[in-house]
N, C-alpha and C positions, 0 to 999 in steps of 0.2 A: 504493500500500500504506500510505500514513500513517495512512489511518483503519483499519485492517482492527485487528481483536480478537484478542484469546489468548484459547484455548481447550486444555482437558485432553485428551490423549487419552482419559484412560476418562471424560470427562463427554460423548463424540459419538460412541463406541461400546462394545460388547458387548465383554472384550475376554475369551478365553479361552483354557487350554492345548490343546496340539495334542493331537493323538491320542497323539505319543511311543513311537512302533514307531523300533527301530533294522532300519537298509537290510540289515545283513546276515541279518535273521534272514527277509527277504522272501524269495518267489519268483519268479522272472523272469518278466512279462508274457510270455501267450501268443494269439496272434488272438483273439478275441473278447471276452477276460476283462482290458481293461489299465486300470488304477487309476496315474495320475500320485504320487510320491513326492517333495514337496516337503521340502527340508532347510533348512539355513540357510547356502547359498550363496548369491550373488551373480550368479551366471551362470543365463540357460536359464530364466528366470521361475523361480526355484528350484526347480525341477522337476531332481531330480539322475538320477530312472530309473523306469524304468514297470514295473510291478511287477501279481501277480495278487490278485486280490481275499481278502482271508483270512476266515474261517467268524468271524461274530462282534464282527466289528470292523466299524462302517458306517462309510463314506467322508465326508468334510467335504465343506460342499456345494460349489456352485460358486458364483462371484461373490463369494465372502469371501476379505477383504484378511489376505495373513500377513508377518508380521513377524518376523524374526530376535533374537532377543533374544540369541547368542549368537554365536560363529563369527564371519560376516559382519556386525556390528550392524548392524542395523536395515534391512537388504537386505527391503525392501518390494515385493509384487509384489498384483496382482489376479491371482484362480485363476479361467481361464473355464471349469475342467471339475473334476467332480471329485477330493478327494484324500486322500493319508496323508499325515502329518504324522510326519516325524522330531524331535528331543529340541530343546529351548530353541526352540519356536517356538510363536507366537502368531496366534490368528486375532482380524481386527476384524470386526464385523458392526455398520452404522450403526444407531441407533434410530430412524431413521426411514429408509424405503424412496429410494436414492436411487441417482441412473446409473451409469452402467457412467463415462462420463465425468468427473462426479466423484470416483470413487474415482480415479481415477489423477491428478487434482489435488490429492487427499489424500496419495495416496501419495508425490509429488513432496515435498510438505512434510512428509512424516516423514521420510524421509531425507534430506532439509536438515540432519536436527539429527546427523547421524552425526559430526560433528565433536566432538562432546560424547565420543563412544564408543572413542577411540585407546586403545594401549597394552592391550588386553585386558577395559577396563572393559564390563562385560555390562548389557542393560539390563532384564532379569528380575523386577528390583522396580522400578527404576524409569520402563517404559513407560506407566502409566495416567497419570501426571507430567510427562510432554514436553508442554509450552507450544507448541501449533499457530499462529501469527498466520493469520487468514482474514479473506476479504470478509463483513462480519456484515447481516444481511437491514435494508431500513430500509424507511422509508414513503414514500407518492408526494410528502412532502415535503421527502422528504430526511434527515431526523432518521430515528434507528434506530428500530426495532421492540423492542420488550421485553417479553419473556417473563416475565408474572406467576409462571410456576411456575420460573424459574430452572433450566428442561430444562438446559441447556448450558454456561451461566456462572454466575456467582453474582450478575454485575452483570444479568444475564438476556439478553444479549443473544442471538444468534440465527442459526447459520453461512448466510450465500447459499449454499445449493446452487446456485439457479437460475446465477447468474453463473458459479460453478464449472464448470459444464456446458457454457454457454455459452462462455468463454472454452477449453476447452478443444475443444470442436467450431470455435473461428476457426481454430484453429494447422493445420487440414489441411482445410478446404471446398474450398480451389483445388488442380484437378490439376498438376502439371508443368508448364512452357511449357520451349519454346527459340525462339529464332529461327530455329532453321535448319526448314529446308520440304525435303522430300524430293526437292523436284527439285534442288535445290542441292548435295544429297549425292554424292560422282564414285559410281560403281559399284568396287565393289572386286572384282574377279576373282582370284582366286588359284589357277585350274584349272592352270597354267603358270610358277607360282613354282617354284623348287629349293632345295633345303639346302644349304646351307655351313655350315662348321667356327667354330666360334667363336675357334681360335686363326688365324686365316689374318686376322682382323681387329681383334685383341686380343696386346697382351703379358701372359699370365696370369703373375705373379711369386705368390711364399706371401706371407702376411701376417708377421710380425714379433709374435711369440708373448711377452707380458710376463706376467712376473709378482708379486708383490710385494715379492723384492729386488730386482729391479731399479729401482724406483720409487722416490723421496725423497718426504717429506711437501713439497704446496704450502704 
C-alpha cells in the first residue's frame, strides 16, 4: 500500500440521496410484490425489512453501493436487488462501469474511515470528502498512468479497478480443504444412545447476583 493514492469519494462516484421513505409508513411485503428496505443499520446488508412496492415511488437499482450517513456511520453495503431507501442514507454509483468485486473492495475502504464517525458525529456533509487510499492504474513500466482530464484526482491519477477485482477474486478461488478423508471418519450411530439428567452429572449451584453497591471502584 505505500504507493497507492487518495482519492474523494465524490471525485469516483455518483453520490446521491436515498429515496427517504420512513419503515413505518410501509407495507408489509407480500409473495410476489417484495421490494428490500435498506436503512442505516449495520446488520442484514442493511436491509432492515421487505416491504410492498408503493404506487409512484420507483425502486433504486440494484448493484449501487449505500452508505449510512447517519445511525450506523458509514455501515456500507453492495445492494444485489432492488431497493427503498430509508432517511440519512446515500447511494454511490461509480462513473465508470465496474465489478460487483470491486465494489466491495470499495466498500471495505469506506468503512475503514468509521473511526472518524464516534460519539454521534454524522457524515451527511461530509461523505463526498473521505480520502479513499487505492491501488492507482500505472503503465507496463511501472510509473502511473495520468489522467489528462483529472477524472478522479486532481494530481490525475487513476483508481486500478483491475487489481481491485483481482485481488479480491484471490481471497476465495480455493474451496475448503481438511485433511481428514472420509474413510478416517468413525461412523457415528446414535440409533441406541439414551438421555440423562444433566444434574446426575453436574452440581448446578445459582450464580452470585452483584450489583453496584456491592462493588468498590478498581
Amino acid at each position: 500500500m505505500s504507493d497507492w493514492k487518495l482519492f474523494l469519494v465524490g471525485d469516483i462516484f455518483n453520490i446521491k440521496y436515498g429515496v427517504n421513505l420512513e419503515l413505518n409508513a410501509c407495507e408489509d411485503a407480500v409473495p410476489g410484490d417484495t421490494i428490500n428496505f435498506v436503512s442505516r443499520t449495520e446488520a442484514n446488508n442493511g436491509v432492515s425489512a421487505k416491504v410492498r412496492a408503493i404506487d409512484g415511488v420507483e425502486a433504486q437499482k440494484e448493484g449501487l453501493i449505500t452508505v449510512a450517513g447517519g445511525g450506523s456511520v458509514l455501515s456500507t453495503f453492495v445492494q444485489p436487488a432492488p431497493f427503498y431507501s430509508g432517511r440519512d442514507l446515500y447511494t454511490l454509483d461509480a462513473k465508470e462501469p465496474i465489478s460487483t468485486e470491486t465494489k466491495f473492495f470499495l466498500t471495505t475502504i469506506i468503512e475503514a474511515n468509521k473511526f472518524r464517525y464516534n460519539y454521534g458525529r454524522q457524515a451527511n456533509k461530509t461523505l463526498p470528502f473521505i480520502e479513499l487510499k487505492l491501488p492507482a492504474k500505472k503503465k507496463p513500466d511501472g510509473s502511473f498512468f495520468i489522467d489528462e482530464n483529472h477524472t478522479y484526482s486532481d494530481d490525475g491519477y487513476v483508481p486500478d479497478w483491475q487489481f481491485m477485482e483481482d485481488y479480491m477474486k484471490s481471497l476465495h478461488h480455493k474451496p475448503l480443504t481438511t485433511g481428514n478423508a472420509n474413510s478416517s471418519v468413525p461412523a457415528l450411530n446414535c440409533e441406541n444412545w439414551r438421555d440423562f439428567l444433566l444434574f446426575d452429572y453436574f452440581d448446578i449451584l445459582p450464580g452470585k447476583r452483584l450489583v453496584a453497591a456491592d462493588t468498590t471502584p478498581g
